[in-house]
N, C-alpha and C positions, 0 to 999 in steps of 0.2 A: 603479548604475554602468553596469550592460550599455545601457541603455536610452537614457543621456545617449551611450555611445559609438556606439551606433547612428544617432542620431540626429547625430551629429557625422561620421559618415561619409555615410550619405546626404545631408547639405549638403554635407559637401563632393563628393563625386562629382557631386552635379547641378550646384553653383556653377560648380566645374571644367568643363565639359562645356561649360555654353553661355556662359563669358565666355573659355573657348577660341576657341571659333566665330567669337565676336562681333569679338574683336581679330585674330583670321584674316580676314578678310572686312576689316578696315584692312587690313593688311600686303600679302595678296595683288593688292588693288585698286593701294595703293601702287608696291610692284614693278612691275607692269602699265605702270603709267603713269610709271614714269620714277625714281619718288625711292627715295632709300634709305631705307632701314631700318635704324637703327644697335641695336636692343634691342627684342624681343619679349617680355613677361614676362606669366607668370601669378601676380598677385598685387604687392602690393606690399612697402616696406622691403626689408631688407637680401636678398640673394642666397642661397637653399638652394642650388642646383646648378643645372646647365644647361651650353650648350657654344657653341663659336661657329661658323656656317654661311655660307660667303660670307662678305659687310658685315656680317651680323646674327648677334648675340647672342641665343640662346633661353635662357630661365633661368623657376626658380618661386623665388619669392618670399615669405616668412614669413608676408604678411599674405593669408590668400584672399579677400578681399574683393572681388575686380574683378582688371585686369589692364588693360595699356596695351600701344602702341607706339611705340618714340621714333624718329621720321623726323630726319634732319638738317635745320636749318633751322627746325627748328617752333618753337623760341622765338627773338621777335624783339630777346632780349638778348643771345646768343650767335653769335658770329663764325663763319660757313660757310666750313669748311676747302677750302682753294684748292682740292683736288680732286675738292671734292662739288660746286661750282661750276656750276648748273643740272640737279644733285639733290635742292636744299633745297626742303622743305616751300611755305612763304611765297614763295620763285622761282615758281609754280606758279601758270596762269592759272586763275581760278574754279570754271572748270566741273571743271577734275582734283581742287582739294581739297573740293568738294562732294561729288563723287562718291569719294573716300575716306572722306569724312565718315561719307558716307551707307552704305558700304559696309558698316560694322559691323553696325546695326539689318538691312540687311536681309538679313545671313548669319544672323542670329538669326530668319528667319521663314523663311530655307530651311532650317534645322534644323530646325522645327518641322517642316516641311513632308515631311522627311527621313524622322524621328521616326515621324510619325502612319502613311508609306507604310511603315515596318516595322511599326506593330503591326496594321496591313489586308490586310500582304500575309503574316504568319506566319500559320499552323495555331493558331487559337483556337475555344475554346466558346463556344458561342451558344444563346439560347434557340428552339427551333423552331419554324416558321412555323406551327404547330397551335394551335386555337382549344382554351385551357382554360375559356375562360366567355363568355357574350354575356350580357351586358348587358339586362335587358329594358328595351323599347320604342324601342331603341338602333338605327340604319340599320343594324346587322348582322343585329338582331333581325326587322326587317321585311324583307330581303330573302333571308331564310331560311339564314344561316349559322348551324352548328349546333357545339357540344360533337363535339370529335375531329376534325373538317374538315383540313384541312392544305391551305394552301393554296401553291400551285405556282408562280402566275404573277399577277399585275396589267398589263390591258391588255397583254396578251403579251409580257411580260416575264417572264424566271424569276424568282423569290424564293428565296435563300438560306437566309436567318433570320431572326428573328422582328426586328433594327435595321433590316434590307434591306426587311421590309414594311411594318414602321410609316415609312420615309424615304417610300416609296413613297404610303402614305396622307397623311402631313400635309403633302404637295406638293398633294392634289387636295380640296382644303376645297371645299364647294359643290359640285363635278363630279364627275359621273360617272364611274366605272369598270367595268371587268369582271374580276371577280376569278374566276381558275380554281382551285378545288378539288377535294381529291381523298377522295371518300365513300364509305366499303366500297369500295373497292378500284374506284371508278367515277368519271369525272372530268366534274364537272358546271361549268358557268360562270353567276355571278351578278353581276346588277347592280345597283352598289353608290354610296348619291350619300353621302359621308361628312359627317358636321356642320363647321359652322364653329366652333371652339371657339378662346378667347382665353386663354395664357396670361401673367400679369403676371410681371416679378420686377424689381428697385431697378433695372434697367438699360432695359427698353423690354417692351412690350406686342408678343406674338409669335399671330398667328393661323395656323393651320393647322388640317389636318381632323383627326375620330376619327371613329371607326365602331362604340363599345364592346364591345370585346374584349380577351382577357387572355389571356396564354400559360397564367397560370397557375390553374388548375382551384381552384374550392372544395373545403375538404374535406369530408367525410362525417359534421359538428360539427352536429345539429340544433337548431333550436327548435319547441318543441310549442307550436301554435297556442293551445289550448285544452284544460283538463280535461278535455271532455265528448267530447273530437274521441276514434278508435278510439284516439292516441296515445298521449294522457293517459290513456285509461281502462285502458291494458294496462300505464302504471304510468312509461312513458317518460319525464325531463323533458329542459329545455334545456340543451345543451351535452354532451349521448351523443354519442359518436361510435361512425355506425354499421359495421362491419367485414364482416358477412356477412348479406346476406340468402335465404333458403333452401338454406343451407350455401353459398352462392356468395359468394366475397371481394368487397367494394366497397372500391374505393379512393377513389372522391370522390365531391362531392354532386351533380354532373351525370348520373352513372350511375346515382345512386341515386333520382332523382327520375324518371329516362328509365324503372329498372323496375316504381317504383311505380304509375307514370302506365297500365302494363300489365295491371294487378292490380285484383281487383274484391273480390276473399275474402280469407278471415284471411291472415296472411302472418308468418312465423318473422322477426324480426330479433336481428343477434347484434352488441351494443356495449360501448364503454371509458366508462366513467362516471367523472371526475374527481372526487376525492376529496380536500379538503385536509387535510394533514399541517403542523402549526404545527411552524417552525424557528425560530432565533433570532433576531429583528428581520425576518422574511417569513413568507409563508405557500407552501409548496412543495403543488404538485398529481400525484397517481401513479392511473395509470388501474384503475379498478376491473372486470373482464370481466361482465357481466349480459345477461342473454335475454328476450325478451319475446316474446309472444303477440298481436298486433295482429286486435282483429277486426276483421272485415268493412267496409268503406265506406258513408258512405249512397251517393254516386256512386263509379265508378271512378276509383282515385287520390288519392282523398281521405282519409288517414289524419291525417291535422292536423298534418305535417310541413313546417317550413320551413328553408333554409339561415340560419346564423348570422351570416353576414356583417356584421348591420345590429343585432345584440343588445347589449346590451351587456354585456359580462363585466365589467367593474371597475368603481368607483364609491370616488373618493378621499375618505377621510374630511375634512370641514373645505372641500370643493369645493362649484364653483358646482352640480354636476348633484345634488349632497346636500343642500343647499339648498333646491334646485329639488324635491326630492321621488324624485327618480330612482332606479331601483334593479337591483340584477342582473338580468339576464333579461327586463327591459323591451325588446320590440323597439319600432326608432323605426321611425316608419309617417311624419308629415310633420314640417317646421321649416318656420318660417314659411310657413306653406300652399303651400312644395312636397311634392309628392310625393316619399319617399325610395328611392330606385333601386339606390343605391350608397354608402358612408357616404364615399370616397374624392369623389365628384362632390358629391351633391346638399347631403348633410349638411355637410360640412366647408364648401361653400361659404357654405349659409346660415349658419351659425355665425360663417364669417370676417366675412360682409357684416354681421352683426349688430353686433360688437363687442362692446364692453360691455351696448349697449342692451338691454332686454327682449325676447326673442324666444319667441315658442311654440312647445311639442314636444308632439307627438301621441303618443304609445306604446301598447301594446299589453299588458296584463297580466291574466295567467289570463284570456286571452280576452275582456278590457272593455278598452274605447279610455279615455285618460284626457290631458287638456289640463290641459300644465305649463308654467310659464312661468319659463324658466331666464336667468338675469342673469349672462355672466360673470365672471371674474376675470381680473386677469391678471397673467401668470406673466414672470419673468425668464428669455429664455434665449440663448444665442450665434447669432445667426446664420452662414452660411456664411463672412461675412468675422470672425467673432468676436467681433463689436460684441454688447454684453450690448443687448439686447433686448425691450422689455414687449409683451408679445403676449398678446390674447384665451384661455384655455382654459374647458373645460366643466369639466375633471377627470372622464372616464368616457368608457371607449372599448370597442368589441368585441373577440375574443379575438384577438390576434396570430395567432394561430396557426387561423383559419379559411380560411386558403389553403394548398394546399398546394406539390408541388413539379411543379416542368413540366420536360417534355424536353429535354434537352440535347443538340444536333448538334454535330461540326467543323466548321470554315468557316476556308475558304482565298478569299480573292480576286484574281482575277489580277491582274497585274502592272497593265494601264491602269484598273483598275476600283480599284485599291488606288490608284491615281498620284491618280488622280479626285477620290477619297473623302479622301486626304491634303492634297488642294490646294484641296477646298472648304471641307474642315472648317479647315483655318488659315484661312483666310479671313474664314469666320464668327466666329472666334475673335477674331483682330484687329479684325475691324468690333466685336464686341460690349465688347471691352478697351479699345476707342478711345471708344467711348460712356461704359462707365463713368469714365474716366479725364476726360472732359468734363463728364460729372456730380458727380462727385468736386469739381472746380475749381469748377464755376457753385454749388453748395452741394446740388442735389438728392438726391445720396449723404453720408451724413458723413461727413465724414474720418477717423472712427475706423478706415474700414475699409482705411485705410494702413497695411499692413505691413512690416516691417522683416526681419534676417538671422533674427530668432528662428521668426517666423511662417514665413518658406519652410523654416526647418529641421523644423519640425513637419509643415509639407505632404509635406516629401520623404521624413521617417520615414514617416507613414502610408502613403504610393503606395508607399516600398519592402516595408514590413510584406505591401500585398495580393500583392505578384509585383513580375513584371521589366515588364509588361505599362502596369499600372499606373505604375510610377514610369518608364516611358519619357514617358507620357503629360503625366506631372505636369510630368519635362522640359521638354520641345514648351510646357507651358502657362507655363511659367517665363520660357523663350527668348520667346514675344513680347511677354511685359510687360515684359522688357529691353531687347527692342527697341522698345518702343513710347514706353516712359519715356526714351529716350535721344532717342527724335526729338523730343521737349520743345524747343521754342524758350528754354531755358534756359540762360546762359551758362556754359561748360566741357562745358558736354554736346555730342552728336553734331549736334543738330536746331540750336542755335546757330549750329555752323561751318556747315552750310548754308545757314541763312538766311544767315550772314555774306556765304556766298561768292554770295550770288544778290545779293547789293545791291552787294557789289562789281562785277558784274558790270550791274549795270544801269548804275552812278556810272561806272565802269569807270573808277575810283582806289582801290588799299588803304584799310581804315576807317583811322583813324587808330592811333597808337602810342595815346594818352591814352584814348581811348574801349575799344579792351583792356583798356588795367590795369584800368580804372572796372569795364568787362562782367565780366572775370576776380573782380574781388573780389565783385561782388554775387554773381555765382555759388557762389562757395566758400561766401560766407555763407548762403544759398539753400539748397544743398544738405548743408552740416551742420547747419541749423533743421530743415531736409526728416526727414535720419536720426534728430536727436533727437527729434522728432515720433514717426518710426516704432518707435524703440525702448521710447517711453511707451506706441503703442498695442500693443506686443508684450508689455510687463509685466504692462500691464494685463489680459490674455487669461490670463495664467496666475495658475489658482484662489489661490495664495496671494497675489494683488493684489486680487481683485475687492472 
């Protein structure tokens, strides 16, 4: 019960919020320009309470679904009282009731706009612009960015945090920069040509650069190369985590590979050795403390230690990679004869590109290469718009928990840098809602992924669940898919009276009495097919429907 009233208060505060706006943005434009305003309401049906201001009636209304405003004049069955007489709505040459029209939708993308400049311009946590990983053979990696770097500036510009560097990088795909770092306490400048890299999602194919790097550091979670290596033979396996070497704490695997690379002789290491403990329907893991004796290298550095990043830890009973022959501790070395760098890039991509079809994996086990050829399966699951989903899987992945945690700064940004940041991200936002909402219609998105009251009430529990930061955000995201769906050349809607009022204006005569009623009903009809629609695909989303 906490949970349904939760979640019924966060819809309503955000419903509230931006179909305030949206009917403020009619009335205020209204007033402006001349007409009255006999009734401003949040919500529909009968009257909660409200008061009356001037001509206009402010009230909320039982139903929260939406909210209106009733101008005099606006319907062309009712008689305009002799003293509203070039107040009324319909009295009103084109271009004033378009831009009333239009006025709704677009107080709803200065909300947004509003929105996004509070959450840019308060005192929030950010990840630091310090390099936890590079990536080998990655444009960071070759132009010598290193573990711990912090970098200060791009093309002399400061960097803030680690959103302000990566906005910064995927502006400059292909070209050049100069990135200023700060190393031991010394401030060196490198030049930097970032990759072109292409991401897809249901809505458009987005290029911009990377330069592979990660705020966030591996952890100290190893795989032993081989039995024979010093690692193996001092008793080491896959998946220790190392904590101290030569009584000195190590907290990740960039430090710990930076000290081995130093070392030529035996060397003391001290790690957490996971340990499973069977519980009831899982298996729980609790770290075990163990010491090992590492001799000596054939070369320096060479103890037959690798990061775990690319290992795999699980292996799901009844899956394609058990099938396939796969098994704990196998590290992936290639899929389809790329080289594997990273399981988040190389791996996952070739897996995605493969799909079901037969794809080969190269692994690595007690030190012998072994070529498998894994076929996958595939699994039901929600995507982001909650459409149930059949998607490729392996069943087998490396340990979550091979990254660890990165630095966290404040970040305040000023007033025009926040005004900035607020007005190009609506922007992008609208361009990108406007896409899908066109793909949606052409059929390239399904229309599953039309939601209804249920689906933004579970968006808005969540965003409220993370903070106030979050659910301001989800706001702003809410406010312009209301405004965007109301610019719908759809009749009763906001984009309608527009176009209406633009052909009026070109015929420069009223559309007719008969072409209303007709526009009026298909619209009603339209739009209660629209919600029924939406309420099927909101049922459907929830587990006791699927």
């Amino acid at each position: 019960m906490g949970s349904v009233a939760f979640t019924l208060v966060s819809f309503a505060v955000v419903i509230t919020v931006v179909v305030f706006f949206h009917e403020l943005g009619h009335l205020l434009v209204g007033k402006k320009l001349g007409v009255k305003a006999i009734r401003f309401s949040i919500g529909f049906g009968p009257r909660l309470f409200g008061f009356t201001w001037g001509d206009t009636e402010y009230r909320v209304s039982a139903l929260p679904l939406g909210g209106y405003v009733k101008f005099a004049g606006d319907n062309p069955y009712e008689e305009v009282a002799p003293e509203d007489r070039g107040r009324a709505f319909l009295e009103q040459p084109p271009w004033k009731k378009g831009l009333i029209a239009f006025a709704g939708p677009a107080a709803n993308f200065v909300l947004a706009v509003v929105l996004y400049f509070i959450v840019f311009a308060a005192p929030h946590q950010e990840l630091a612009a310090q390099v936890g990983y590079v990536k080998p053979q990655s444009p960071a990696a070759a132009a010598g960015l290193r573990y711990g770097d912090r970098i200060v500036a791009i093309d002399g510009e400061p960097v803030d945090g680690w959103s302000s560097l990566q906005e910064k990088i995927r502006a400059k795909a292909g070209e050049p920069l100069q990135m200023t770092v700060l190393r031991a306490g010394r401030t060196e400048t490198l030049r930097i040509v970032p990759a072109v890299h292409e991401e897809t999602n249901p809505i458009e194919t987005v290029r911009h650069g990377r330069i592979g790097i990660s705020a966030v550091p591996r952890t100290a979670e190893v795989t032993v190369v081989s039995p024979d290596s010093p690692a193996g033979r001092a008793g080491m396996k896959t998946f220790d985590k190392v904590v101290r070497l030569e009584g000195e704490p190590i907290s990740n695997w960039e430090q710990l590979a930076d000290k081995l690379a130093q070392r030529d002789g035996p060397v003391q290491l001290e790690a957490l050795r996971p340990k499973p403990v069977a519980a009831p329907g899982a298996t729980l893991w609790v770290d075990q403390p163990t010491q090992f004796s590492l001799p000596a290298p054939p070369q320096p550095g060479e103890y037959g230690l690798e990061a775990s990043d690319l290992t795999i830890f699980v292996v799901q009973p009844g899956s394609a990679a058990e099938e396939a022959g796969l098994k704990r501790a196998d590290r992936v070395l290639r899929v389809g004869g790329v080289v594997a760098l990273s399981w988040t890039d190389e791996v996952d991509a070739a897996l995605k590109a493969a799909g079901t079809s037969p794809v080969q994996m190269v692994v690595r086990r007690e030190g012998r290469e072994l070529a498998l050829t894994v076929r996958q399966h595939l699994r039901e699951e929600h995507d982001d718009a909650g459409v149930l989903v059949k998607v490729p899987d392996l069943g087998a992945l490396p340990d979550v928990n091979s990254f660890g945690d990165a630095e966290r700064i404040w970040v305040r940004y000023g007033v025009a840098d926040a005004a900035r940041r607020a007005v190009v991200g609506t922007a992008g936002f609208v361009r990108a809602q406007a896409l899908g909402i066109a793909r949606i219609v052409t059929g390239r998105i399904s229309s599953k992924a039309i939601g209804g009251p249920l689906m933004i009430a579970d968006v808005a529990r969540k965003a409220a669940e993370q903070g106030w930061r979050d659910l301001i955000v989800t706001m702003g995201a809410i406010s312009v898919v209301l405004g965007l769906m109301n610019l719908l050349p759809v009749p009763v809607l906001d984009g309608f009276h527009v176009l209406s009022a633009a052909i009026e204006g070109v015929r420069r005569r009223p559309l007719s009495l008969r072409f209303r009623e007709v526009a009026n009903l298909v619209g009603i009809a339209m739009l209660i097919a629209l919600m029924l629609f939406a309420f099927r695909n909101d049922a459907l989303r929830w587990k006791w429907f699927e």
